[in-house]
C-alpha positions as CSV (number, residue, x, y, z in Angstrom):
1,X,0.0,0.0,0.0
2,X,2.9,2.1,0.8
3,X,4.6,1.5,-2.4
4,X,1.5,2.3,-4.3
5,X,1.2,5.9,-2.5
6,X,4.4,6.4,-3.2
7,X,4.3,6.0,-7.0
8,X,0.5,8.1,-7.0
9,X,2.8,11.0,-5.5
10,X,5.2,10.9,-7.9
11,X,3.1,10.8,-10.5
12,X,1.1,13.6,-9.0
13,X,4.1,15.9,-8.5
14,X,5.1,15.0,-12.3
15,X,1.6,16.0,-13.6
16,X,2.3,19.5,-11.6
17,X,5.7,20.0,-13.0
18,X,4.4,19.1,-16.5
19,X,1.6,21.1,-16.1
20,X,3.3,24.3,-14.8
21,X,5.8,24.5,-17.5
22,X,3.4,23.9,-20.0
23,X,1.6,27.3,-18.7
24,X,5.1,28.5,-19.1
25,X,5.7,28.0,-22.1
26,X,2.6,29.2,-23.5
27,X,1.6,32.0,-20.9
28,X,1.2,34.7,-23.8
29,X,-1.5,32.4,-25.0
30,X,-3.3,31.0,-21.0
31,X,-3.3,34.6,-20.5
32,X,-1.2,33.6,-16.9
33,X,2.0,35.3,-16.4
34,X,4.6,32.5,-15.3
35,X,5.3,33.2,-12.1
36,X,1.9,33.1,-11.1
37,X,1.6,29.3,-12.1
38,X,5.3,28.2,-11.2
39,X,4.4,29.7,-7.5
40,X,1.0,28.1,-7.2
41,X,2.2,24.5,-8.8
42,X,5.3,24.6,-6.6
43,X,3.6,25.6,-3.9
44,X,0.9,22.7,-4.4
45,X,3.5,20.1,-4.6
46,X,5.0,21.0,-1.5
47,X,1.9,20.9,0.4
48,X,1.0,17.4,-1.0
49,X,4.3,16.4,0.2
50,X,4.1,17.7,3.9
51,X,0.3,15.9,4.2
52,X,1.4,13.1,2.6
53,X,4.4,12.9,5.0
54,X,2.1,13.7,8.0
55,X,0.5,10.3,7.6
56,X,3.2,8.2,7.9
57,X,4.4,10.0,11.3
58,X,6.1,12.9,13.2
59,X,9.5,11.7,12.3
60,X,8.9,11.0,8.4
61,X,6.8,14.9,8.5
62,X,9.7,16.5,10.5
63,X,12.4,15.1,7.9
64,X,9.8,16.6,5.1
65,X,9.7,20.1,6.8
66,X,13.4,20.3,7.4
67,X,13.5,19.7,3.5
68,X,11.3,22.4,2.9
69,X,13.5,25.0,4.7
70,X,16.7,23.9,3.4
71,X,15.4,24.7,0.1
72,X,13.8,28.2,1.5
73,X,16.7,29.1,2.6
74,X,18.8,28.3,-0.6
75,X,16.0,30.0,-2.5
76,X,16.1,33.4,0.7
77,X,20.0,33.9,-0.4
78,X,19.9,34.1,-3.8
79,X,17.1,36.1,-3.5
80,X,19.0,38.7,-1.2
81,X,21.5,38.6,-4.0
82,X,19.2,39.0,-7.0
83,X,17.6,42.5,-4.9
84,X,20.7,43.7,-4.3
85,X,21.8,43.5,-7.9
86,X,18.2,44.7,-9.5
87,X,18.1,47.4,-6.7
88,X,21.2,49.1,-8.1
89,X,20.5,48.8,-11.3
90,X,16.7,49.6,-11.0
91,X,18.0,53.1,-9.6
92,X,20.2,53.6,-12.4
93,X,17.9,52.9,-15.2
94,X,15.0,54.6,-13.9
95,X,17.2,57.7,-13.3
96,X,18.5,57.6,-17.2
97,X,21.9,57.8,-16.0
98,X,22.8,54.3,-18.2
99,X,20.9,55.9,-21.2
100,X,22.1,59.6,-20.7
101,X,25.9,57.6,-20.8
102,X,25.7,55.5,-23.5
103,X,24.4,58.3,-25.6
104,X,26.8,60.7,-24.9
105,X,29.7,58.1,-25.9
106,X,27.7,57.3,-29.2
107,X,28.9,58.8,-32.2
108,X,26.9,61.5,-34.3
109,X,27.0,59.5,-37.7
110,X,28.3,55.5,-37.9
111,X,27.2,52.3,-40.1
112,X,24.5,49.7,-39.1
113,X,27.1,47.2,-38.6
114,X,29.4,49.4,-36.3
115,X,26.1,49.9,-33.8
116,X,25.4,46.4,-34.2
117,X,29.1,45.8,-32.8
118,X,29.0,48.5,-30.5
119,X,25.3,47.7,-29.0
120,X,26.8,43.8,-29.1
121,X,29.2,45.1,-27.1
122,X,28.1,46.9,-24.2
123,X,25.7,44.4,-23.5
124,X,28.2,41.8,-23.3
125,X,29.6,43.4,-21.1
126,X,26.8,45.2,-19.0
127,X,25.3,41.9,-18.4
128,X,28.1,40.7,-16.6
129,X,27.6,43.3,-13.8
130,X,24.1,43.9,-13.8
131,X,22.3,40.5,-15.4
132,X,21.2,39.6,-18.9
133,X,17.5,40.5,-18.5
134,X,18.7,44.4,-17.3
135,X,21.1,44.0,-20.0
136,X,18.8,43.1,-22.8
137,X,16.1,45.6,-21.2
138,X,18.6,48.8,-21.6
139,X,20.2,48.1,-24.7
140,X,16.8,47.3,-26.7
141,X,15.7,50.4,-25.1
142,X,18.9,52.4,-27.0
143,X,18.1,50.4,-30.1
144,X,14.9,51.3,-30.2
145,X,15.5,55.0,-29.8
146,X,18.3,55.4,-31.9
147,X,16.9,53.1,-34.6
148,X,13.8,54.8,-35.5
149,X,12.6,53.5,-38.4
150,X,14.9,50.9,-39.3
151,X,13.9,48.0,-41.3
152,X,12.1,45.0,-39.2
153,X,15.2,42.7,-40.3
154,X,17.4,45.0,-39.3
155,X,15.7,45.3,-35.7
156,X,15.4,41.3,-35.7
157,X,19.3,41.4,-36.1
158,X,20.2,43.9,-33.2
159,X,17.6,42.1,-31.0
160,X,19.2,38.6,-31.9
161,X,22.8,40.1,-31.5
162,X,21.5,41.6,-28.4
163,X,20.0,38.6,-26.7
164,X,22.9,36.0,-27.5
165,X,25.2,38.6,-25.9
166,X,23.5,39.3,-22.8
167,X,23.5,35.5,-22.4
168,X,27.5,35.3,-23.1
169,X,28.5,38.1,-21.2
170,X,26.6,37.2,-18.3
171,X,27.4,33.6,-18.4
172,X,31.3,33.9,-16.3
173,X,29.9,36.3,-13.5
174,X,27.6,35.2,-10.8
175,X,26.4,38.7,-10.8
176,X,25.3,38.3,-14.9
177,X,23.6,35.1,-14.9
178,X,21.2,33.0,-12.3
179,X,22.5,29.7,-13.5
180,X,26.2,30.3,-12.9
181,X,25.1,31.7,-9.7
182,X,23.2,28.5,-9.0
183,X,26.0,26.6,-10.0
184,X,28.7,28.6,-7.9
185,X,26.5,28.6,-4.6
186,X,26.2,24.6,-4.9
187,X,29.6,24.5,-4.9
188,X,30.4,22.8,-8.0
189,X,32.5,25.3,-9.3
190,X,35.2,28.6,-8.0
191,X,34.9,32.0,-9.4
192,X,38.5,32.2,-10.5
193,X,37.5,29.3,-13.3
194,X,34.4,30.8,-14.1
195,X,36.7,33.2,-15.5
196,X,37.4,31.1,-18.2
197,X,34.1,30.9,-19.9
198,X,34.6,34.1,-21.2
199,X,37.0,33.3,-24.3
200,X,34.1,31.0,-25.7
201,X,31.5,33.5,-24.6
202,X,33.8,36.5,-26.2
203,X,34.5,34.2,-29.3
204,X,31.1,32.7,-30.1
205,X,29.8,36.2,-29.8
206,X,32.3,37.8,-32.5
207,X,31.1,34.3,-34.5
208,X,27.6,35.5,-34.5
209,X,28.3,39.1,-35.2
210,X,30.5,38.6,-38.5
211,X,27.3,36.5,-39.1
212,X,24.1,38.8,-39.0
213,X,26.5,41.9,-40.0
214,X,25.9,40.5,-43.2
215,X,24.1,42.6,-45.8
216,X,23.6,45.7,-42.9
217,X,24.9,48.7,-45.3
218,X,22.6,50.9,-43.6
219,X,23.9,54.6,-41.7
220,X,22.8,55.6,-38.5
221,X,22.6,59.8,-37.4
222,X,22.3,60.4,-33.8
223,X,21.1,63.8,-32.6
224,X,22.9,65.1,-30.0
225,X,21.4,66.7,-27.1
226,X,22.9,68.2,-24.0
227,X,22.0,66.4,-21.1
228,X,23.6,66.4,-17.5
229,X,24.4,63.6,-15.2
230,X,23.6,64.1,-11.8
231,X,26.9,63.9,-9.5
232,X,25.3,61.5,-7.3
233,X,23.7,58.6,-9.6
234,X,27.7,58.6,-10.5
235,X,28.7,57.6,-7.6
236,X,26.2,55.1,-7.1
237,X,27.5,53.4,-10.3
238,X,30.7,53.7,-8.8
239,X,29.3,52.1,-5.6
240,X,27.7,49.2,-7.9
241,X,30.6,48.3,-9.6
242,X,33.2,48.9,-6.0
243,X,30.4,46.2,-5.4
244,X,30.9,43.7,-7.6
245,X,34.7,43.7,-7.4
246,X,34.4,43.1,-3.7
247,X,32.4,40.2,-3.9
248,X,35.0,38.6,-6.6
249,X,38.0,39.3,-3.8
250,X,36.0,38.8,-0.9
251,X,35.6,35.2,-2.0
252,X,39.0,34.4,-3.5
253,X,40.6,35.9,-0.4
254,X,38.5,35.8,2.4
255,X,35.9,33.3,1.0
256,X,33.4,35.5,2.2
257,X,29.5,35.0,0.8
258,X,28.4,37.5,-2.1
259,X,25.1,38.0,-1.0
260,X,26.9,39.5,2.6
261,X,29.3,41.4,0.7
262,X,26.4,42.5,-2.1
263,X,24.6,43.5,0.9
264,X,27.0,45.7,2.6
265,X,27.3,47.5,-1.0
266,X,23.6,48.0,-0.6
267,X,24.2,49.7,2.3
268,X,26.6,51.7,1.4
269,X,24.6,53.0,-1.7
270,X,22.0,53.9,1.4
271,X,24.2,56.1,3.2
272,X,25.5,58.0,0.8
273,X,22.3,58.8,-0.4
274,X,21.3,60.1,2.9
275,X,24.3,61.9,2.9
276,X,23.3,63.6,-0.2
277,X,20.7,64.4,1.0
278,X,21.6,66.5,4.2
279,X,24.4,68.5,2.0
280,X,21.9,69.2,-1.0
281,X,18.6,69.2,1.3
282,X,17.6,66.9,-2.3
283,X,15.7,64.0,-1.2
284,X,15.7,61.0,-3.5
285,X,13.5,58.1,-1.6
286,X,15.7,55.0,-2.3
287,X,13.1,52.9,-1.4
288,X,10.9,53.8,-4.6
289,X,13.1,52.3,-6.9
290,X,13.1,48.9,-5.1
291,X,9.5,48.5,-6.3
292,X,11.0,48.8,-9.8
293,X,12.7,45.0,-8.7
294,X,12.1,42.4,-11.3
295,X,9.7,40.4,-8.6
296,X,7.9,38.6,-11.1
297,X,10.9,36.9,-12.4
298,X,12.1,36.5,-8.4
299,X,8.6,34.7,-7.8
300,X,9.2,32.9,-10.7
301,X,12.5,31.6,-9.3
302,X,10.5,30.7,-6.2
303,X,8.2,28.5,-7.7
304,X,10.7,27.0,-9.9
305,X,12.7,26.0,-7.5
306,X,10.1,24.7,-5.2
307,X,9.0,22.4,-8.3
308,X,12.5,20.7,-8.6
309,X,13.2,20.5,-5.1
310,X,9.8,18.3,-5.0
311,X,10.8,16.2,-7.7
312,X,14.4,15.6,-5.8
313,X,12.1,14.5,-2.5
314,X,9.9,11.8,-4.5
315,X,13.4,10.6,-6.2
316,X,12.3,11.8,-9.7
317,X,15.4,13.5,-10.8
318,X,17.6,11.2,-10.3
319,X,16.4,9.4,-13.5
320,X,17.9,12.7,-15.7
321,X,21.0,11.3,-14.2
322,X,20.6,8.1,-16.5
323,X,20.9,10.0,-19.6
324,X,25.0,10.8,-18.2
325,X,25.1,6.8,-17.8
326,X,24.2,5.6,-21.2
327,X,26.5,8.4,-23.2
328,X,29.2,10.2,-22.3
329,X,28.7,13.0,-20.0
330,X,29.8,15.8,-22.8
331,X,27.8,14.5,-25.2
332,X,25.0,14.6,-22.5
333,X,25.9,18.3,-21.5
334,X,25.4,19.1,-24.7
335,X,21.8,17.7,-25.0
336,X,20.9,19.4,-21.5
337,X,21.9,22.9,-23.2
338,X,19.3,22.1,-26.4
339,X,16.8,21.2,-23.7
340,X,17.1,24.8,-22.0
341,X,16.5,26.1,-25.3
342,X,12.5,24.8,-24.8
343,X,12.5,24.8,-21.3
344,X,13.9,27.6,-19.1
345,X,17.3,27.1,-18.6
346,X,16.6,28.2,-14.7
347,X,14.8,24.9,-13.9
348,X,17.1,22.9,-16.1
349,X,20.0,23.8,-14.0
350,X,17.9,23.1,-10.3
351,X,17.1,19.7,-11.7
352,X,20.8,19.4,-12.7
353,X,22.1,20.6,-9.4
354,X,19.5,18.0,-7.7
355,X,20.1,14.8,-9.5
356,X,23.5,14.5,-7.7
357,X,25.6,14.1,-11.5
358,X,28.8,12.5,-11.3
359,X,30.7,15.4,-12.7
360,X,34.0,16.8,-12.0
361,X,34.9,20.2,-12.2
362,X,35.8,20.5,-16.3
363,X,32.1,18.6,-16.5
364,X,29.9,21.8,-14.4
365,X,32.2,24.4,-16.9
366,X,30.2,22.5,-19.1
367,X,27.2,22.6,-17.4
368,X,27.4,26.6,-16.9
369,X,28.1,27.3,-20.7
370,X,24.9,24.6,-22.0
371,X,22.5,25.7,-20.0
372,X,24.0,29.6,-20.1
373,X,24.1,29.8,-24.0
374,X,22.0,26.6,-24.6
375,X,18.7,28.9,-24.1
376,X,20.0,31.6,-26.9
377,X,18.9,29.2,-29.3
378,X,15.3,29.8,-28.9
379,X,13.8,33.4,-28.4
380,X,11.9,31.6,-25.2
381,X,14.9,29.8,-24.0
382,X,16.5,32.5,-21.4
383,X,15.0,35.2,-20.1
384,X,17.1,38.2,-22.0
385,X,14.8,36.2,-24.9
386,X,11.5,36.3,-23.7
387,X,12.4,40.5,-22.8
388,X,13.4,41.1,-26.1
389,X,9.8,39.4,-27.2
390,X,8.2,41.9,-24.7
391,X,10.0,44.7,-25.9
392,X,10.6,44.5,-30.3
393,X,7.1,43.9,-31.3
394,X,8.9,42.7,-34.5
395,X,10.6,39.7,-32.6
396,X,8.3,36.7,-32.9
397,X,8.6,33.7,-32.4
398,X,9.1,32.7,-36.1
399,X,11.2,35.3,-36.7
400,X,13.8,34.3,-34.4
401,X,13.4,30.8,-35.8
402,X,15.1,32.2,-38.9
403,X,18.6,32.5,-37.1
404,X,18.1,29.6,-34.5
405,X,20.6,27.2,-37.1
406,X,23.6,29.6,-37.1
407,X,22.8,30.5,-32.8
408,X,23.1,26.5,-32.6
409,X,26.2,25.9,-34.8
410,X,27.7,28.4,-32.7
411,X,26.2,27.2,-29.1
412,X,28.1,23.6,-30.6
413,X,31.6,25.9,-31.2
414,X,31.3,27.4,-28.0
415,X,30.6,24.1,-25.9
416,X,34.2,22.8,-27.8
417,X,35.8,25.8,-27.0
418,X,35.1,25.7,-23.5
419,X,36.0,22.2,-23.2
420,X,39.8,22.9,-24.2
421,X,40.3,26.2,-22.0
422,X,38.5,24.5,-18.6
């Protein structure tokens, strides 16, 4: 009888995952925003799993429960990092002082393919200090600004180019990418190496550049205006950055957490904002631009997370661990990274991290680039995708489909590259 309750719960918790990524996947057409389903089918499972549990005794529910905080608590600290992060840069955008910068560094009069390679690049490397979704957000908003106009292929290049770089830049920082911080807080792999990842991030990128530059003869003319930067929003970029340095030497030195040393940063920014504000009797309320926080996507998180975790407590992951025992694990790597393309990447690397994978440390470099750059290779496969979908009314999905061969061909260089610098 056991047994058979048992195998009705895993089924149960299956039907839930299924379910909740099917209303994922197709939200735009449910008419559900995804992190209202992930939260209420991870939360369901749980709860089926703590009554369950409850019936078979104090000592089986108390095992259950302690579980369920272990993963809270994972999910409370990356959490804490992701506002820290988002805060900063929620400040910063909302205040124009990324915009106001860019455009004053932006020449009057340059070539479609130049901007492609200059919007390319900063959002390679933007998203490396802020995230790929903040990256992708600001630089579409630039494109869309300077580009007025501009054919709808010509806008499906920049958003293409935009998207795979957020994803590549973002992929050898904690700070630029949830699943490399996933990866790095489970311990499977040090900052320093994540390093690495950046000569097939920086090479695949220039791949896909010389790429959709193709046939982009086009000329841009910017229009200069004179706008000022407010002293203060400077040195809160300055804080930001001071920030992210001291989380990559507080761990290589003093193996100190990021989200403590993010959080100091934080605080920080606070003070000299209230500082600013008894010199200049200016008032800027801080607090209002944490409101301008991403918490969809960090519900979304939540409920992911909560989903794998479940399928890790009725022994369901382990089976993804098969597919490493019946091919070689790079080979299987490189199938996990397709399969982030259709499914988030985010939940792809929990139910990595869960299934206990008998990789060494070259195998999780692996790991971090498939299921960083893996999701480039559909428009819904990462995040900085589905943004670009929200934000270039032009970018369907079809229409990404167009350069999904040439993003996989060089997803496949990349995952090779990687492979001989780890």
């Amino acid at each position: 009888m056991e047994g058979i309750m048992e195998n009705l719960l895993q089924f149960i918790v299956l039907v839930l995952f299924l379910v909740a990524f099917a209303a994922i996947i197709f939200e735009e057409k449910i008419g559900f925003e995804k992190f209202k389903t992930s939260m209420f089918f991870g939360l369901s499972a749980w709860v089926l799993l703590l009554i369950e549990e409850h019936f078979k005794g104090k000592e089986a529910f108390e095992k259950m429960e302690h579980a369920f905080h272990e993963y809270v608590l994972e999910i409370s600290m990356l959490w804490l990092f992701l506002i820290c992060a988002m805060t900063f840069v929620a400040y910063l955008d909302k205040r124009k002082w990324i915009e106001k910068v860019v455009m004053k560094t932006l020449p009057s009069q340059m070539s479609e393919k130049k901007f492609l390679f200059i919007m390319g690049t900063f959002t390679f490397l933007f998203s490396g200090v802020a995230d790929n979704l903040t990256a992708t957000l600001v630089a579409l908003s630039i494109v869309l600004v300077v580009m007025k106009g501009a054919t709808t292929d010509t806008l499906i290049r920049m958003a293409v180019m935009i998207v795979f770089a957020a994803n590549a830049g973002g992929l050898p920082l904690i700070t630029g990418d949830v699943t490399t911080l996933m990866i790095f807080v489970a311990g499977k792999i040090h900052m320093v190496e994540l390093l690495r990842l950046y000569v097939p991030a920086l090479i695949t990128s220039l791949v896909l550049y010389a790429y959709l530059a193709r046939g982009m003869n086009g000329s841009i003319t910017i229009k200069k205006e004179n706008v000022s930067i407010n002293p203060l929003d400077t040195k809160i970029a300055v804080i930001f950055i001071l920030s992210i340095a001291c989380i990559l030497a507080g761990h290589v030195a003093f193996h100190l957490p990021p989200m403590l040393v993010f959080l100091t940063g934080l605080s920080v920014m606070f003070l000299v904002i209230a500082h600013d504000k008894i010199k200049t009797k200016n008032e800027v309320k801080v607090l209002e631009y944490v409101q301008h926080v991403e918490f969809d996507a960090l519900f979304f998180f939540l409920g992911v997370l909560l989903l794998v975790g479940a399928l890790k407590e009725v022994e369901l992951l382990g089976k993804l661990a098969l597919l490493y025992e019946v091919m070689d694990p790079t080979l299987a790597t490189f199938f996990i990274g397709i399969l982030s393309a259709v499914v988030d990447n985010i939940p792809i690397t929990a139910a990595m991290l869960k299934a206990d994978l008998p990789l060494d440390e070259v195998g999780w470099m692996l790991m971090t680039y498939a299921v960083g750059i893996g999701g480039s290779i559909l428009v819904i496969g990462s995040a900085a995708g589905v943004v670009a979908m929200s934000k270039v009314k032009e970018l369907t999905f079809g229409a990404y489909l167009k350069y999904t061969p040439v993003v996989f061909m060089v997803y496949a260089l990349g995952l090779g590259i990687t492979y001989i610098v780890a």
